[in-house]
C-alpha positions in Angstrom: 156.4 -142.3 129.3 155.4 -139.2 130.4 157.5 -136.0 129.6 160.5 -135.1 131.5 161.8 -131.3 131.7 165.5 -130.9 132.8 166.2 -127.3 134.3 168.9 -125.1 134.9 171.4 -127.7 133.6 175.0 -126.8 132.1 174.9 -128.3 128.9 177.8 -129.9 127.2 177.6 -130.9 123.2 179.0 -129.9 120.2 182.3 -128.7 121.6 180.5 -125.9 123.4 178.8 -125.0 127.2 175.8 -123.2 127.5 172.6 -123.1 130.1 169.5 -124.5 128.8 166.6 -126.6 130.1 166.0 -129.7 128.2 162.6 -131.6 127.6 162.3 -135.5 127.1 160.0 -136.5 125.5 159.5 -140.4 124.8 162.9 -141.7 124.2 163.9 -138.7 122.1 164.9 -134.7 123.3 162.2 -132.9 122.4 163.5 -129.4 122.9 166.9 -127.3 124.1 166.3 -124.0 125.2 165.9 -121.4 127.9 163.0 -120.9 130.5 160.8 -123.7 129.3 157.4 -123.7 131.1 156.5 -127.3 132.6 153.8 -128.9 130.6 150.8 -130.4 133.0 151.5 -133.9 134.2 155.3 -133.6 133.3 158.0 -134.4 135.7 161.0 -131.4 136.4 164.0 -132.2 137.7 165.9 -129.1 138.6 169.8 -129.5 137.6 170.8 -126.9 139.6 173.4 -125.8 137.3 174.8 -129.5 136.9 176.9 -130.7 133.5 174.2 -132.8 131.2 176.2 -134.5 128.7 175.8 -137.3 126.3 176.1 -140.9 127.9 179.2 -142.5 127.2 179.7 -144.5 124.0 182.2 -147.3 125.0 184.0 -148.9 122.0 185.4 -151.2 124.3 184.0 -153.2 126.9 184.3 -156.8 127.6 181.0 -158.1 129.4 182.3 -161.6 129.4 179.0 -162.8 128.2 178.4 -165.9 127.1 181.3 -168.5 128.5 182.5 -166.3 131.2 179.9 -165.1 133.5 181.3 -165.9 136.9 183.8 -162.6 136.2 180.6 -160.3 134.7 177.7 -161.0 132.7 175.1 -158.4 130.3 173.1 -157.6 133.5 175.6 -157.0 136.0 177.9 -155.0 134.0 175.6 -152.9 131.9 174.2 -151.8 135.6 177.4 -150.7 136.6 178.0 -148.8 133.1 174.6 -146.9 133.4 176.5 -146.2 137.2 179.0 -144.5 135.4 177.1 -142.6 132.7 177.5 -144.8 129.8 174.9 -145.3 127.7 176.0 -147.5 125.3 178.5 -149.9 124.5 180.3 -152.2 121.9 181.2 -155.3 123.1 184.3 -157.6 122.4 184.0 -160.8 120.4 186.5 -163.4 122.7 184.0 -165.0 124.9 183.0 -168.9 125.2 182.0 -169.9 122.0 183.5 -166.4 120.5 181.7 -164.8 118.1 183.1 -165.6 114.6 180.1 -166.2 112.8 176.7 -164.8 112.3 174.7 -167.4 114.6 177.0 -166.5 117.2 176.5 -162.6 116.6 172.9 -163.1 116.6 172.8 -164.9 119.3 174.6 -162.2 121.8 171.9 -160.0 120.6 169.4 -161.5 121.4 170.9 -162.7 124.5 170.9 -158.6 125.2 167.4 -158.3 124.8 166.0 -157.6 128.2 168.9 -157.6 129.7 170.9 -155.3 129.2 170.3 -151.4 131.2 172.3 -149.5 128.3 172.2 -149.5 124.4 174.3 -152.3 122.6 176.4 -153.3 119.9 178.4 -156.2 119.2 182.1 -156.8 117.5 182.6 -159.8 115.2 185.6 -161.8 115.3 188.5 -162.5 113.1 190.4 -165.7 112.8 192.8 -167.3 111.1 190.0 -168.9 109.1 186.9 -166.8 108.8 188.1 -164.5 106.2 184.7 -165.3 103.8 182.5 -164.2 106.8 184.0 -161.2 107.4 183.5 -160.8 103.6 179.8 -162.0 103.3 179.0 -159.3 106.9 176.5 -157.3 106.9 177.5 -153.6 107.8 174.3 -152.8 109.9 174.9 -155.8 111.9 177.9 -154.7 113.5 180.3 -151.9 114.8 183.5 -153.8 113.3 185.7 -156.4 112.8 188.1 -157.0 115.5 191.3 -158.1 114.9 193.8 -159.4 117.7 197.4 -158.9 116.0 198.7 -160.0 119.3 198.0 -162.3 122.1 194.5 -163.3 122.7 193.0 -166.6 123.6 191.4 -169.8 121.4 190.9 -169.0 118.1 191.2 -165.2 118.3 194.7 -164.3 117.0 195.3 -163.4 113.6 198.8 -164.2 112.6 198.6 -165.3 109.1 200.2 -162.7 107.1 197.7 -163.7 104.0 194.8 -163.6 106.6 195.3 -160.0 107.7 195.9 -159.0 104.1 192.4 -160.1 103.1 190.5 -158.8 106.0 192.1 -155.4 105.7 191.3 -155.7 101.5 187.7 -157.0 102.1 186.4 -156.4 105.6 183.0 -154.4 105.0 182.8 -152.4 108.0 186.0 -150.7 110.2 188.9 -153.0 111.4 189.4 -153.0 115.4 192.7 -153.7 116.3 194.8 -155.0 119.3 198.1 -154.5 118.5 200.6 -156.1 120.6 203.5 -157.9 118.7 203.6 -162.1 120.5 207.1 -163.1 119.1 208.5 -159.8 120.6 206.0 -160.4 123.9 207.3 -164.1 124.0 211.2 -163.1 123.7 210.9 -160.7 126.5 209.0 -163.0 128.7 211.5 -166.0 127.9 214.3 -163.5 129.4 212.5 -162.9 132.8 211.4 -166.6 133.5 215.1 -167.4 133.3 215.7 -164.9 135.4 213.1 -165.4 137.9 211.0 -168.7 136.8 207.6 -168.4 138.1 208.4 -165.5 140.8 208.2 -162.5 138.1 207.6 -159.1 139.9 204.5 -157.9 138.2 206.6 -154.1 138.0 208.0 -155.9 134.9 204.7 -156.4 133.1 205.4 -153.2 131.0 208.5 -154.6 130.2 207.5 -157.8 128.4 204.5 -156.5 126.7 206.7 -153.7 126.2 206.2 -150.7 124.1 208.6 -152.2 121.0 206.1 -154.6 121.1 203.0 -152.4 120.8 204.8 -150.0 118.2 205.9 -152.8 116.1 202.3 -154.4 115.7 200.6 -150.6 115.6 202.9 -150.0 112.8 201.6 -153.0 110.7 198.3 -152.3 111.0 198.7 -148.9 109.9 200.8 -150.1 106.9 198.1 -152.1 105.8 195.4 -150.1 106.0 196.9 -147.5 104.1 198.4 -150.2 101.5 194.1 -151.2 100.6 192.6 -147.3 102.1 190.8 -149.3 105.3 188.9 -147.9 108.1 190.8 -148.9 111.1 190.9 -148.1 114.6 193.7 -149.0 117.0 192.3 -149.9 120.4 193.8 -148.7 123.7 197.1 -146.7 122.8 199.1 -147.4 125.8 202.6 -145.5 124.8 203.8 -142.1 123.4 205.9 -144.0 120.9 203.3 -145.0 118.8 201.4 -141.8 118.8 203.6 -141.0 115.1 201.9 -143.1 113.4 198.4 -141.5 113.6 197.1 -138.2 112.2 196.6 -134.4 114.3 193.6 -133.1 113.5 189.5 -133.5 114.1 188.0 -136.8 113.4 185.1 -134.6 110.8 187.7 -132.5 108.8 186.6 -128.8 107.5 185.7 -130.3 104.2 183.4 -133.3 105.7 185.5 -136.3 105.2 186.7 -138.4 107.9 190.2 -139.4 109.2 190.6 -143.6 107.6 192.8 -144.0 110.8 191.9 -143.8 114.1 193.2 -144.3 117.3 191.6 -144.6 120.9 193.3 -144.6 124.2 191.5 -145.7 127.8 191.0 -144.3 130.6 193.3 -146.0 133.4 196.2 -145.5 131.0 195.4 -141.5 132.1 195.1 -142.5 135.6 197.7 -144.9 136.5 201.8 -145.5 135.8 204.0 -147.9 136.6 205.0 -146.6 139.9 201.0 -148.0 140.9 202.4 -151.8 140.1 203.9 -151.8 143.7 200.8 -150.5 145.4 198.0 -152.4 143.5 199.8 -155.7 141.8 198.1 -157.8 139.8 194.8 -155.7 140.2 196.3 -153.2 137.4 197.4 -155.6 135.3 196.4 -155.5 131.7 196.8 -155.8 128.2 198.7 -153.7 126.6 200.3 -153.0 130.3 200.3 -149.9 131.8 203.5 -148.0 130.8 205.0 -144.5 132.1 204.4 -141.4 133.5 205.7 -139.6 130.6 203.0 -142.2 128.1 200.3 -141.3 130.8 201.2 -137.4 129.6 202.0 -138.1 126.2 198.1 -140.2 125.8 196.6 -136.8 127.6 197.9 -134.6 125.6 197.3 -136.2 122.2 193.5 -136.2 123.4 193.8 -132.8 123.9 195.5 -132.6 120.1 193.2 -134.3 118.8 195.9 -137.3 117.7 193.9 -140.0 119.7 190.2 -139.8 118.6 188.3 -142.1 121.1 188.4 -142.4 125.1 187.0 -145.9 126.2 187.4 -148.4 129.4 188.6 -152.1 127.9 186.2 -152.7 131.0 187.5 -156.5 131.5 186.3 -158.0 134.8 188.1 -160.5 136.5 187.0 -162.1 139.8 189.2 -161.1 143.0 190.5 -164.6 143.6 191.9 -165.1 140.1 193.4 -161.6 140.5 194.7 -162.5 143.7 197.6 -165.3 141.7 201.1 -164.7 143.4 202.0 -166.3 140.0 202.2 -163.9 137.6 201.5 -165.6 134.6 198.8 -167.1 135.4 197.1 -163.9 137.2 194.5 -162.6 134.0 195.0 -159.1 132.6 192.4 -156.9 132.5 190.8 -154.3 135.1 186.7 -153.8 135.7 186.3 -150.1 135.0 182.9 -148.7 133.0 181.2 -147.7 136.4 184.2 -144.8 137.5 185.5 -144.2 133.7 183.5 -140.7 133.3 184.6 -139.7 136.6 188.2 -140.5 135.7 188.2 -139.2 132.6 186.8 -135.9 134.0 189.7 -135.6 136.5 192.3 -134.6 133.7 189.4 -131.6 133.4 189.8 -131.0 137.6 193.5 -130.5 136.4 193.5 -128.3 133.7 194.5 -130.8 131.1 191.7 -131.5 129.4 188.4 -129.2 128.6 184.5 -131.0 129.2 184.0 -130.6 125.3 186.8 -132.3 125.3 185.9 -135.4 127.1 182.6 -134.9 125.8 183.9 -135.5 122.3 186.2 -138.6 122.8 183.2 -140.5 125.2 180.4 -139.8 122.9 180.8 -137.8 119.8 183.6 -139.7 117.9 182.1 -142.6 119.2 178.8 -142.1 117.2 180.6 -140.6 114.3 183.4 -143.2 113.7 181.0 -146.3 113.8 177.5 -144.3 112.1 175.6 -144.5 115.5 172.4 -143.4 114.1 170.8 -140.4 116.2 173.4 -141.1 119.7 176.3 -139.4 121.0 175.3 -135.6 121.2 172.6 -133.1 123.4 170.4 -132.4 120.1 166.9 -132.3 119.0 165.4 -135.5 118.0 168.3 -137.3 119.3 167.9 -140.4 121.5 167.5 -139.2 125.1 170.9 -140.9 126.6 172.1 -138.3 128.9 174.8 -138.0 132.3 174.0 -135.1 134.8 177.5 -134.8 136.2 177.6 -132.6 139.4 181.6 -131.3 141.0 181.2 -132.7 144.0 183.3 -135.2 145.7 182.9 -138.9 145.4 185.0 -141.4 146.9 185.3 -145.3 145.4 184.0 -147.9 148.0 184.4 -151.4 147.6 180.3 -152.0 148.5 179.5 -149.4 146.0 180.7 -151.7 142.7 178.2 -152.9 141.0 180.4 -155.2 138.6 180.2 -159.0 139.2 183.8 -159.1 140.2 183.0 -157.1 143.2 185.7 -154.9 143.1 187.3 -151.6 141.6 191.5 -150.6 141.2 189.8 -147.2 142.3 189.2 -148.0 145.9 189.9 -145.5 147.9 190.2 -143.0 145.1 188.1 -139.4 146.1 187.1 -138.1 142.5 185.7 -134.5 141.8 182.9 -135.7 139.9 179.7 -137.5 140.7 177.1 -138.9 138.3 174.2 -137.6 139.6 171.7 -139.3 137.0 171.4 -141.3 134.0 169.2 -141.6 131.2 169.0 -143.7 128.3 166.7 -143.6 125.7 164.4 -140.8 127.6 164.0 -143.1 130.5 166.4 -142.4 133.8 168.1 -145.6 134.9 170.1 -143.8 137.7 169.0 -141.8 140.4 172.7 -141.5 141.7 172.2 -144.0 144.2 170.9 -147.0 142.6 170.0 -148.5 138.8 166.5 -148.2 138.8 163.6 -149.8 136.1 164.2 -152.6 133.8 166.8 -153.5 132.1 165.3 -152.0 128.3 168.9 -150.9 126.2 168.3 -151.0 122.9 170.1 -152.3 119.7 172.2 -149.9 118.2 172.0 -148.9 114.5 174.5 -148.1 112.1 173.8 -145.7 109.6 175.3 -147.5 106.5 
């Protein structure tokens, strides 16, 4: 590829801002600094003073690929990620057949290959009886182990207390968790059937995945990673009670060690409350559910505290028909979100709430640090070229705009500050801020362990 020289951009790395033109060269930056000279033959793109950020790293999207692939698929959402400026993401294990072995692992690689527009990673599974291959894994092959200590579907939920003791003894790489506690989910729910039978008012989905439940689950995971010194990493935080349990500081203390216990929050739990379950229904319900106000504060400012490490998406695509159930259990939790998460994420910065380092730091630094990305996540040298231009200028959601297969977006109507003006991953720009442009060439990411 021929060399690409980024002016005048507003850079954004390494908790600081500064002006600098940037040079691609290949698939790596080549060079940060100020009033580089174009080379012959190389292509400028003036940034006219326009954030350029690292792409997103999501630790949690779910694809839906294999099994599921009338909601989303590797193509269609990994086009609507590089939308949004991701760049890379890690993929959940509980599709059709899930991935709880290393033929299956494999096989959602390679499945990947050519397919997929940004760089990816896949979780293995846990079960209730897979403990000797999460013992015999391979740490290069995989971000982590995750763990559903709540509800999930087929053979996904852990709930065998001598299960969950080995994996958090033995598991070679960091333990994912979803932490939602079922007999406390299944109590609550058993209440409001009897109350309303099939006719319960989706306002009350906080309420029976409640926060006891998500605080009592957190709460064992924790326990247990300290009881055997694990890695772990608590997906989505949805409530201020359970932000106790984890650790202030910087994810890369002073001395160089790292925090054993993470936690990551996402980024419609920053957007949305519970008043939003009378506007938007079932298209906002999720797992864990979204919660209050005061969480929604809480989540921002333990970001800001550095409490919660990692800002993701749980990007879970469902099609509008099956979100469109009156029946509330048997409408599907989860919400498509990877192509407006930057964009949200960047409002808390709109409103004073959040810095860009900030944001920068939770998408894309932690990211690479907690799970060994090798050379991702930051505006370096020698880095891989996955970059965001970001420009502050309006942009509001439009149904015929999504690009996930589900064809739809909780963000409708939604006027954001921020647009993604490009995208770039591995040296080669995929968005022109229009459309996803040039094949589909994301790479496998490496762990450096």
């Amino acid at each position: 590829m021929p060399s690409i020289l980024i002016t005048n951009a507003r850079v954004v790395s390494d908790g600081r801002e500064f002006d600098a033109d940037v040079r691609i060269e290949g698939e790596r930056i080549g060079l940060i600094g100020d009033s580089l000279a174009a080379k012959p033959g190389e292509r400028v793109i003036d940034a006219r003073g326009a954030w350029l950020m690292p792409g997103m790293i999501d630790d949690q999207v779910h694809f839906r690929d294999p099994g599921l692939t009338h909601k989303g698929d590797t193509a269609t959402e990994s086009a609507a990620a590089v939308a949004g400026g991701t760049t890379s993401f890690m993929d959940m294990p509980n599709t059709r057949p899930p991935t709880l072995d290393h033929a299956a692992l494999e096989a959602k690689y390679a499945n990947a290959a050519g397919r997929a527009h940004a760089n990816y990673g896949f979780y293995f599974g846990a079960s209730n009886d897979n403990l000797e291959a999460i013992r015999g894994l391979d740490p290069r092959a995989t971000p982590g182990v995750k763990v559903f200590m709540g509800a999930s579907t087929g053979n996904m939920l852990v709930d065998d207390p001598d299960v969950l003791d080995g994996i958090f003894r033995d598991s070679p790489v960091t333990i994912i968790t979803h932490c939602e506690d079922t007999p406390t989910i299944d109590a609550n729910l058993a209440g409001y059937v009897a109350q309303y039978g099939n006719d319960i008012p989706v306002r009350f989905h906080p309420d029976i995945r409640s926060r006891e439940a998500c605080l009592k689950s957190s709460r064992l995971a924790v326990e247990l990673a300290r009881r055997h010194d694990s890695r772990l990493h608590v997906l989505h935080i949805s409530t201020a009670d359970e932000l106790d349990l984890f650790e202030r500081g910087p994810l890369i203390r002073a001395n160089g060690s790292r925090k054993r216990i993470t936690a990551e929050t996402c980024v419609h739990f920053l957007h949305f409350t519970r008043a939003d379950y009378d506007r938007l229904g079932n298209l906002i319900k999720c797992n864990p559910a979204i919660k209050d106000a005061s969480d929604r504060d809480a989540l921002i400012r333990a970001l800001a505290d550095d409490v919660i490490d990692v800002l993701a998406t749980d990007h879970a695509p469902h099609t509008w028909e099956e979100k469109q159930q009156q029946d509330y259990l048997k409408a599907p939790g989860g919400l498509p979100l990877t192509q407006f998460a930057l964009q949200c994420a960047l409002e808390r910065v709109h409103d004073g709430l959040l810095t860009r380092a900030q944001v920068v730091q939770k998408t894309a630094h932690a990211t690479a640090q907690l799970f060994d990305v090798v050379d991702r996540g930051f505006v370096r040298e020698g880095q891989f070229a996955d970059l965001v231009l970001i420009e502050d200028a309006p942009y509001t959601v439009r149904r015929e705009a999504v690009l996930s297969k589900c064809g739809w977006s909780p963000f409708e109507g939604t006027t954001f500050r921020s647009r993604i003006a490009s995208t770039w991953v591995n040296g080669r720009q995929v968005w022109d801020g229009t459309s996803v442009i040039g094949p589909a060439d994301g790479q496998r990411l490496q762990f450096h362990r």
